[in-house]
C-alpha positions in Angstrom: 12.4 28.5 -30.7 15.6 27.5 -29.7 16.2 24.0 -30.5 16.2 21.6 -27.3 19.1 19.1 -26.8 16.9 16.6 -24.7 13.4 17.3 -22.8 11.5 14.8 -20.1 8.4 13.0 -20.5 7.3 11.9 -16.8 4.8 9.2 -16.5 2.1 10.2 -13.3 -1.2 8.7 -14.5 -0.5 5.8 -12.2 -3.4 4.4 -10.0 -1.0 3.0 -7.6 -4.1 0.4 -6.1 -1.7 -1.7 -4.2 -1.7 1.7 -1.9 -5.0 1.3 -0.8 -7.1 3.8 0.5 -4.1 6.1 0.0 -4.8 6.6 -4.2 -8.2 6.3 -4.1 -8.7 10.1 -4.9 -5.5 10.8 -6.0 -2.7 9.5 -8.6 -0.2 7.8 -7.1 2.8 10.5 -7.9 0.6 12.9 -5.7 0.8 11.1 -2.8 2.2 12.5 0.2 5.5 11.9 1.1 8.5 12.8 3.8 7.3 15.5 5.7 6.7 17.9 3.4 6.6 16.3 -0.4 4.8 14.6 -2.9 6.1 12.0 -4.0 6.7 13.5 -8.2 8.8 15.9 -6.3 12.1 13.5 -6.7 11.8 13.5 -10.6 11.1 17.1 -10.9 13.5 18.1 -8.9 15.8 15.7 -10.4 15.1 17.4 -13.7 16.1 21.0 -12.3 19.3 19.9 -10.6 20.1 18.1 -13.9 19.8 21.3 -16.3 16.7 19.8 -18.0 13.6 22.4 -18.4 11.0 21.3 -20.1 9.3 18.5 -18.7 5.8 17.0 -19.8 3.5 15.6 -17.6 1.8 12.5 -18.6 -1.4 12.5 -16.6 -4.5 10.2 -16.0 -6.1 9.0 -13.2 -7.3 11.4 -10.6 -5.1 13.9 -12.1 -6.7 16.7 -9.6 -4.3 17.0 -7.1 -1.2 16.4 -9.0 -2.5 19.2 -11.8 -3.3 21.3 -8.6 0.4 20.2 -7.0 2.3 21.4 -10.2 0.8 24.7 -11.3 3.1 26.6 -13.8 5.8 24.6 -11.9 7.3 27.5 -10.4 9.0 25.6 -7.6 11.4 23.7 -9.9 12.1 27.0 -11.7 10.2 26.0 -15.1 7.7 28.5 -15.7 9.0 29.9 -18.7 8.0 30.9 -21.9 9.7 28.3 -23.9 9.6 24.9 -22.7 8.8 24.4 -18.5 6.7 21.8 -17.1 3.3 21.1 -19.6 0.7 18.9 -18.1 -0.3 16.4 -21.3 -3.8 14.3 -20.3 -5.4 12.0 -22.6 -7.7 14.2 -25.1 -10.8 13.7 -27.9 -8.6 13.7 -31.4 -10.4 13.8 -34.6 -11.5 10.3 -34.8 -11.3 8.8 -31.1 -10.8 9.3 -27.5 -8.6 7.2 -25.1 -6.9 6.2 -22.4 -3.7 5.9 -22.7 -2.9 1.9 -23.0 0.3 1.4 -22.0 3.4 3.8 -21.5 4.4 3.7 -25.4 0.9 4.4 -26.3 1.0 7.4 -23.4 4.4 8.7 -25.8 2.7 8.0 -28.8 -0.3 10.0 -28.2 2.0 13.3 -27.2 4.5 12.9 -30.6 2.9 16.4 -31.7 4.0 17.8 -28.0 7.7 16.4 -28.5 7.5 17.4 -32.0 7.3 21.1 -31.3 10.3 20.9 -28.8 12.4 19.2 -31.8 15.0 17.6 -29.4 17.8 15.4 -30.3 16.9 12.9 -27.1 14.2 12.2 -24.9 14.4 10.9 -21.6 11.4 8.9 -20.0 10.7 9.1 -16.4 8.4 7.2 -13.8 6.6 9.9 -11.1 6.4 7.6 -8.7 10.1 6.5 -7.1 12.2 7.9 -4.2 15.9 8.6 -5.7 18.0 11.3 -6.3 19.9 11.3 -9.8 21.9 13.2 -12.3 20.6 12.8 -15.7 22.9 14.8 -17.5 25.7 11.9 -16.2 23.1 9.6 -18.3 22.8 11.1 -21.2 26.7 12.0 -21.3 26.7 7.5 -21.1 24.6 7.9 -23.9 25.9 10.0 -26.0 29.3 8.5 -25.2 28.1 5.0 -26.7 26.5 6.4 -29.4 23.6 4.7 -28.0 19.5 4.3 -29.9 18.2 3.8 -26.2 20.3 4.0 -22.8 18.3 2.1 -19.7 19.4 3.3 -15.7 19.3 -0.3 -13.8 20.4 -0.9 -10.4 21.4 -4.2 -8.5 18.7 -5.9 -6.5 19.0 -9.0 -4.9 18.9 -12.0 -6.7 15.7 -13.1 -4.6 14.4 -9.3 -5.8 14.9 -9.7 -9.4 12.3 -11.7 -10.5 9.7 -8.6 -9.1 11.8 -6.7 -11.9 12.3 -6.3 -16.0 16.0 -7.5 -16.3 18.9 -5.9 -18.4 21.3 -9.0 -19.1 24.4 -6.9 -20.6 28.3 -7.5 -21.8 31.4 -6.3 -19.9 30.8 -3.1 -21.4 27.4 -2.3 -20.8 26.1 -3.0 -24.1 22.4 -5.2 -23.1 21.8 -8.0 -25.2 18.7 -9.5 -23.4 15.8 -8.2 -21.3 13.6 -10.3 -19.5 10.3 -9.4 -18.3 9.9 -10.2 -14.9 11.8 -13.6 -14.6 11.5 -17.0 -12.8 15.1 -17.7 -12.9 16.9 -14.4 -13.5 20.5 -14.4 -15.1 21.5 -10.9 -13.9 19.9 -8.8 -10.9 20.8 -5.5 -13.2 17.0 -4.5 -12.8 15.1 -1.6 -14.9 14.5 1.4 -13.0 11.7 3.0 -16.0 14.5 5.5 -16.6 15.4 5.6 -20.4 17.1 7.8 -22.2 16.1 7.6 -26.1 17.3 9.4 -29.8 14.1 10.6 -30.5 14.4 9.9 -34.0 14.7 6.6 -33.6 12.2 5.8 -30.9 9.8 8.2 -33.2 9.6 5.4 -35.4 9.3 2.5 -33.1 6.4 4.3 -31.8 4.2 4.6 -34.9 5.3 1.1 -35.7 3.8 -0.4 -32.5 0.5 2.1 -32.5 -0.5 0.1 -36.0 0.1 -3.7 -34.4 -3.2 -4.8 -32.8 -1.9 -7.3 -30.5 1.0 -5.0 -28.8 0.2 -4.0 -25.3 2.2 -0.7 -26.0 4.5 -0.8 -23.5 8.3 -0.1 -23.0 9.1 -2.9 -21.2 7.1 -5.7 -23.6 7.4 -4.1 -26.6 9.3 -1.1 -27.7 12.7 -2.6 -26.1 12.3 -6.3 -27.2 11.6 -4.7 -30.5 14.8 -3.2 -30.3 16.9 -5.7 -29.5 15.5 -7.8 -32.2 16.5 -6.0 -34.9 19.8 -4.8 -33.1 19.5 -1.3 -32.2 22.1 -0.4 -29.8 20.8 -0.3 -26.2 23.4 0.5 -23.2 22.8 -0.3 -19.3 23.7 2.9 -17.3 24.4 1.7 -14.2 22.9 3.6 -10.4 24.3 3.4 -7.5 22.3 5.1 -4.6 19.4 5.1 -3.0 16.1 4.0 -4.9 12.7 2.7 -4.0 9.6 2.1 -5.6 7.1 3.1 -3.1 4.0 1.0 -4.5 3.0 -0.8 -1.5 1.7 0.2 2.2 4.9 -1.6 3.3 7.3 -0.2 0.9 6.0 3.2 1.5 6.0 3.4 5.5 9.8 1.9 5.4 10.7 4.3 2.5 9.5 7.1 5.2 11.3 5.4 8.4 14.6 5.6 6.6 14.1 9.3 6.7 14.0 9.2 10.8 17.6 7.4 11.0 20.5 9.7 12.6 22.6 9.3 9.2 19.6 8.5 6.4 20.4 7.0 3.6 18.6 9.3 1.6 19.6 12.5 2.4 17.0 15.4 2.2 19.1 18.0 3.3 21.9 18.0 0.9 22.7 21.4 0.1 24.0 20.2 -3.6 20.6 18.3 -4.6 17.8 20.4 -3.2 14.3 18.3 -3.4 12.4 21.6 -4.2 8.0 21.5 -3.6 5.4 24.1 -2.8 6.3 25.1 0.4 2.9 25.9 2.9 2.4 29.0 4.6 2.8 27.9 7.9 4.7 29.5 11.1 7.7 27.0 12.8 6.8 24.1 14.6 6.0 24.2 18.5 6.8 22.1 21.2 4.8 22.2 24.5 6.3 22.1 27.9 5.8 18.3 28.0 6.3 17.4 24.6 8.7 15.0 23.4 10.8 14.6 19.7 13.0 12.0 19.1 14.4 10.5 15.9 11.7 12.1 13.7 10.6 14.5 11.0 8.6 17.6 11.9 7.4 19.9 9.2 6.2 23.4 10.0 2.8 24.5 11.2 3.0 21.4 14.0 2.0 21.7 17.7 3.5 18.4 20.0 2.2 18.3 23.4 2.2 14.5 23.2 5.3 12.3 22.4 6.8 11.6 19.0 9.3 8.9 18.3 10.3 7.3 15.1 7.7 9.2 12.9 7.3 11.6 10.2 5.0 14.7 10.9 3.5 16.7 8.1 2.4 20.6 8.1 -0.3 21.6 10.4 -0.4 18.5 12.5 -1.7 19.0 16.4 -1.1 16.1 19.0 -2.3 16.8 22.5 -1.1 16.1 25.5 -0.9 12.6 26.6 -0.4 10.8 23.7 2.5 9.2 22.1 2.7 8.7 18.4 5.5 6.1 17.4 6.5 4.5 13.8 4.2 6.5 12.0 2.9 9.1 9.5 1.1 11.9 10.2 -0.3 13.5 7.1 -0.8 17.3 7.3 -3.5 18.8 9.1 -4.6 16.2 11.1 -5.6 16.6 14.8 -4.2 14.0 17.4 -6.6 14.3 20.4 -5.7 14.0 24.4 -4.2 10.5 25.9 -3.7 8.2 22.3 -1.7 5.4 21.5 -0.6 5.3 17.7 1.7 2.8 16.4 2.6 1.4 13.2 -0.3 3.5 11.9 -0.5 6.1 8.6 -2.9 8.6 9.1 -4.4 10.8 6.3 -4.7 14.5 5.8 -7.6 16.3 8.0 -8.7 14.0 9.7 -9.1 13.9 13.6 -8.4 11.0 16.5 -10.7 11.7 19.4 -9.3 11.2 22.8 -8.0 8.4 24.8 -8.0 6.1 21.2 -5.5 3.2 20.8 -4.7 2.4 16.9 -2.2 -0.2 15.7 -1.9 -2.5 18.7 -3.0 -6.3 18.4 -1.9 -9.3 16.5 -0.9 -9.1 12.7 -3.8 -10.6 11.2 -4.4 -9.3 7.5 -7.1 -7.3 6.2 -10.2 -9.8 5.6 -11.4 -7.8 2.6 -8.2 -6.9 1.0 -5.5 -8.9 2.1 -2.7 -8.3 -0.3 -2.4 -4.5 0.6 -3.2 -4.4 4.2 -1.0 -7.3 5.6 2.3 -5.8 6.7 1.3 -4.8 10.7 0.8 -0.9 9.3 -3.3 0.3 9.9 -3.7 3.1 6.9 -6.3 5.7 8.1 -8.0 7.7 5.0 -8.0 11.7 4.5 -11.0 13.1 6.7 -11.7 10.4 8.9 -13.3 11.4 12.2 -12.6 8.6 14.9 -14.7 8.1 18.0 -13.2 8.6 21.7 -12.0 5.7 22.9 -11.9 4.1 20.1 -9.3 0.8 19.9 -8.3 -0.1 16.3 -6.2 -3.3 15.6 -3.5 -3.8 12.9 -4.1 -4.0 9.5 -7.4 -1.7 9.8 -8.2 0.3 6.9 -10.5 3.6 8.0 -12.0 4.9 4.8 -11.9 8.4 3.7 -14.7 10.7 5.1 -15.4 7.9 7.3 -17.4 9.3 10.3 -18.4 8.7 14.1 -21.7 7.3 13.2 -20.5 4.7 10.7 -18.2 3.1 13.2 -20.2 -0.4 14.4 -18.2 -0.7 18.2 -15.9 0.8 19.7 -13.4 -2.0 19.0 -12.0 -2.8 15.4 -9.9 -6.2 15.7 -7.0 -6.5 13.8 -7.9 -6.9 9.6 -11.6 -5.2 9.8 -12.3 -2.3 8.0 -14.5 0.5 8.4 -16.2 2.0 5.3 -17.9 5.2 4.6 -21.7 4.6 5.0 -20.8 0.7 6.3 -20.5 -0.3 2.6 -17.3 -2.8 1.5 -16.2 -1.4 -2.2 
């Protein structure tokens, strides 16, 4: 086997709770995103467009839909007979079975996998941010500074930074300090879980850390401080561009907006950097005599007889006439019924608004039950749901997945109820 200069290790096993109802049956790299992607599509196709084929998956909670999502990974060109994308889960060894513990412990328990490839680096790679990026610029950084462990930060905000593990680094890029998450930052250079390792030297700081008990086997609280400690050479790479770490409902629903603006700043249809995903067998979208489009992404398979404005429309979505469906996201396959009013609202995929329904309209009261996801103004609607005719649903609302006509207890929902499958709070 030909000998691998660097391969990429992609953390998905993310539960991503902070998204609600939206990861509760699937990971949060395999959540929808854009129109037409998941959102593990960015950092696989940032892997093709940067010459690196062979990319393992690191999978764990409610891997169905993302093992389902990726295949043989022919849509990022890597099913091939040496190297491609490999989907690594946690698995029974000889003496145990875990979960992975942290995202050292998730590396440590695939050191046979990278083994096999026998490259020279390794880069490590979160599955669950919007960005475009050219790793081969980072590792030539790396390479370049004869760097143990090269770390891609961007500039926040100083009032961000403290949400943020913090590269404090010289004139030249060489860090010297990383705090975890700080009160009172001293740089806003903050981590963006991109690293770029010499295998042979994180190799050993893994096993190290696997035998310490009290290690939460981490990157961020472990392998790195570890580093600097003992004065391995770690280098700041710095981005410039668009990035976002979609982890909240709000975060998420902006993240999509930008894609409506005239000039977006993240630009999907750049030729150069092609964001590649399995594409759906669909015919072209259809507008109806009366329909309306504006400002707004429309993937194929969609029939508008209604109104769209400021929203982002996946595959197979149907609105009917009358309604008008404005600062939201339609996931694919959903049905849209006769005279509706949907605003500020995230639907999920398959399910169906009867007709003459109102969702998203009220005061911003946040969700009584879970009040530090569902707070923002945005009503999140799970996959399946079935609502009632005439339904009107407040802000804030979460609609549980499968929820159906019968478990609905009025035909109003104030702003910050909820409405669970079988009437049960979980």
């Amino acid at each position: 086997m030909t000998k691998k200069s660097i391969i990429a290790l992609l953390l998905a096993g993310g539960q991503g709770s902070r998204l609600g109802i939206l990861t509760k049956k699937a990971a949060k790299p395999a959540v929808l995103f854009g129109g037409k992607y998941r959102i593990i599509d960015f950092s696989l196709s940032n892997c093709t467009n940067s010459g690196i084929d062979t990319v393992g998956v690191l999978t764990q909670y409610q891997p169905l839909k993302l093992n389902n999502h990726i295949g043989i990974g022919k849509p990022w060109d890597m099913d091939r007979m040496h190297g491609g994308v490999t989907i690594l889960s946690p698995y029974i060894k000889e003496s145990s079975a875990e979960w992975y513990k942290g995202t050292a412990n998730a590396i440590s328990q695939n050191i046979d996998y990278v083994d096999k490839q026998d490259p020279e680096y390794v880069i490590i790679l979160s599955g669950d941010h919007i960005y475009k990026m050219d790793y081969s610029n980072m590792l030539d950084y790396h390479i370049k500074n004869n760097a143990e462990a090269t770390i891609s930060v961007i500039d926040v905000s100083y009032e961000e930074a403290s949400r943020y593990g913090i590269m404090n680094a010289n004139e030249d890029g060489k860090i010297v300090e990383f705090e975890e998450k700080p009160k009172n930052p001293k740089s806003t250079l903050a981590s963006m879980g991109v690293y770029i390792f010499t295998w042979s030297v994180l190799r050993e700081y893994l096993l190290r850390d696997e035998s310490m008990q009290d290690s939460d086997h981490d990157f961020g609280k472990d392998i790195i401080p570890s580093m600097l400690e003992e004065g391995r050479r770690l280098w700041a790479y710095k981005f410039v561009g668009y990035w976002k770490d979609v982890g909240t409902i709000q975060a998420f629903w902006e993240s999509n907006m930008d894609l409506t603006k005239r000039v977006p700043e993240f630009n999907l249809y750049d030729p150069a950097w092609k964001i590649y995903t399995p594409n759906p067998v669909k015919p072209p979208h259809y507008v109806g005599s009366n329909g309306s489009i504006k400002t707004s992404v429309i993937a194929e398979g969609c029939m508008i007889y209604g109104s769209v404005r400021n929203s982002v429309i996946f595959p197979g979505v149907i609105i009917k006439a009358g309604t008008l469906v404005e600062n939201s996201i339609i996931m694919s396959n959903t049905q849209i019924n006769e005279d509706c009013r949907i605003d500020h609202c995230i639907v999920g995929e398959n399910s169906e608004i009867g007709r003459n329904v109102e969702i998203g309209l009220g005061v911003n009261v946040p969700n009584e039950h879970k009040p530090g996801i569902y707070f923002s103004g945005i009503t999140v609607v799970g996959d399946r749901a079935e609502i009632p005719d005439g339904t009107r649903i407040g802000k804030n609302v979460m609609i549980d997945m499968f929820a159906l006509h019968e478990d609905f207890y009025g035909c109003d929902i104030a702003s910050g109820s909820s409405v669970y499958k079988g009437g049960v709070c979980e």
